[in-house]
C-alpha positions, -999 to 999 in steps of 0.1 A, spaced: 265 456 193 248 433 171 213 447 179 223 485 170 241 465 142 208 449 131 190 488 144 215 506 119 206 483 92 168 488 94 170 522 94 192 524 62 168 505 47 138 527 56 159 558 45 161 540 10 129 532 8 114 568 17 144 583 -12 129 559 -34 88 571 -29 98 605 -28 118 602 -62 86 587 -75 67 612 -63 88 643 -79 92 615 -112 53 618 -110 48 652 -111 72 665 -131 53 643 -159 15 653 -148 36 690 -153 46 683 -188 14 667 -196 -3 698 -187 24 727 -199 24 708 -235 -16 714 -237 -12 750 -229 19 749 -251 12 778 -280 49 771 -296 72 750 -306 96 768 -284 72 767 -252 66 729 -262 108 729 -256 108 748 -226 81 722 -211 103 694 -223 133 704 -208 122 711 -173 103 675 -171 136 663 -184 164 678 -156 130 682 -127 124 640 -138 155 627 -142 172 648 -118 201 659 -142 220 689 -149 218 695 -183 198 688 -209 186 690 -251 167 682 -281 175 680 -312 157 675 -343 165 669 -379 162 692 -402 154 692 -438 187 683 -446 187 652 -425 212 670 -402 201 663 -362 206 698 -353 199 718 -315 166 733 -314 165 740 -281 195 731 -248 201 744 -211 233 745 -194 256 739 -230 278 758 -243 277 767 -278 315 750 -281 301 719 -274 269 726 -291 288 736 -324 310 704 -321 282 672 -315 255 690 -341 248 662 -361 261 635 -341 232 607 -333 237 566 -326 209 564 -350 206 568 -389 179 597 -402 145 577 -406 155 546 -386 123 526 -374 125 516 -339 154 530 -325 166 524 -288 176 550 -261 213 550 -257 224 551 -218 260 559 -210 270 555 -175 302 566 -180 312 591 -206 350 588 -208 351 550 -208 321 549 -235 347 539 -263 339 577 -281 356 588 -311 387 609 -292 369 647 -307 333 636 -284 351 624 -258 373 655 -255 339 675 -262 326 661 -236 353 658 -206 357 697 -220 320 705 -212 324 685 -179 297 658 -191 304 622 -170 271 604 -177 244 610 -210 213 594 -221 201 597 -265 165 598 -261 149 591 -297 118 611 -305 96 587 -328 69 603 -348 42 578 -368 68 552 -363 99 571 -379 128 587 -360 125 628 -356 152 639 -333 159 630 -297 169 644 -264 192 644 -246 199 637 -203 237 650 -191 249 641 -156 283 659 -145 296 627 -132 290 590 -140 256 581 -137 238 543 -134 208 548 -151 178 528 -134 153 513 -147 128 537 -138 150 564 -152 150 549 -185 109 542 -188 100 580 -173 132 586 -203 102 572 -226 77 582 -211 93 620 -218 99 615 -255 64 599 -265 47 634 -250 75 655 -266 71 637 -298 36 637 -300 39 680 -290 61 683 -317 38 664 -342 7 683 -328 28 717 -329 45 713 -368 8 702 -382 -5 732 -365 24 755 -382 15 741 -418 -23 744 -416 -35 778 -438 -43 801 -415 -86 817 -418 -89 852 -409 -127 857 -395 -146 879 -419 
């Protein structure tokens, strides 16, 4: 008994570890698969698109968005899979961060409804069927731009290779972003 005890053990070990690579490996490529969609990306909208799949394919979540202020200084949806437009409608404008905040740090919540919400986001979100969400920020030359966002159905511990591939995420999407608006605002040369 105590050797298939000891037997039982190893192998639930080994199963761990071999969850654990092959996470990595699907963390892995869904960033090499950002990296290269954002250099094919032609628009702001494909940039999204890229985004969003290295978001729910990397983190292994259900839902996800970005959102980005707007010249109003409103953090509004630019772009969302698997949202409603109820909920969308209802948490535009909503960020743990002020517009133009230096430095700001991801916001993990492992548990939605205990997350000490005002009561309208926490019905919001037990409405939408939200347990678990990550605020991404999305720094560009050092200022705050917009973030995005990671939902989980149920409650979610976040590890800490979650939350560095959660960086690693924004700093490509943020520099796309950068690289896409700069592109947009250029004057456009028609060959002669």
């Amino acid at each position: 008994v105590v050797g298939a005890s000891k037997v039982a053990r190893d192998i639930t070990g080994q199963k761990r570890i071999e969850r654990a690579l092959a996470a990595g490996g699907i963390q892995q490529k869904a960033l090499f698969h950002l990296a290269e969609q954002l250099q094919r990306a032609r628009t702001c909208d494909d940039v999204y698109s890229a985004a969003l799949d290295a978001v729910i394919d990397a983190l292994r979540c259900h839902r996800a968005s970005i959102l980005l202020y707007d010249s109003d200084g409103v953090m509004r949806f630019v772009s969302s899979r698997g949202l409603s437009d109820t909920y969308c409608k209802g948490v535009e404008g909503h960020s743990p961060w002020q517009h133009g905040e230096r430095s700001p740090e991801p916001v993990y919540v492992n548990d939605a409804a205990t997350a000490g919400f005002e009561e309208s986001l926490t019905s919001l979100l037990k409405a939408e069927g939200i347990g678990a969400l990550a605020f991404i920020p999305l720094v560009s030359h050092g200022m705050l731009i917009g973030k995005f966002m990671a939902y989980f159905n149920e409650t979610h511990d976040f590890t800490l290779d979650e939350q560095e591939l959660s960086l690693a995420i924004s700093r490509q999407l943020a520099f796309a972003i950068d690289r896409q608006q700069t592109y947009l605002l250029q004057p456009k040369v028609t060959p002669r």
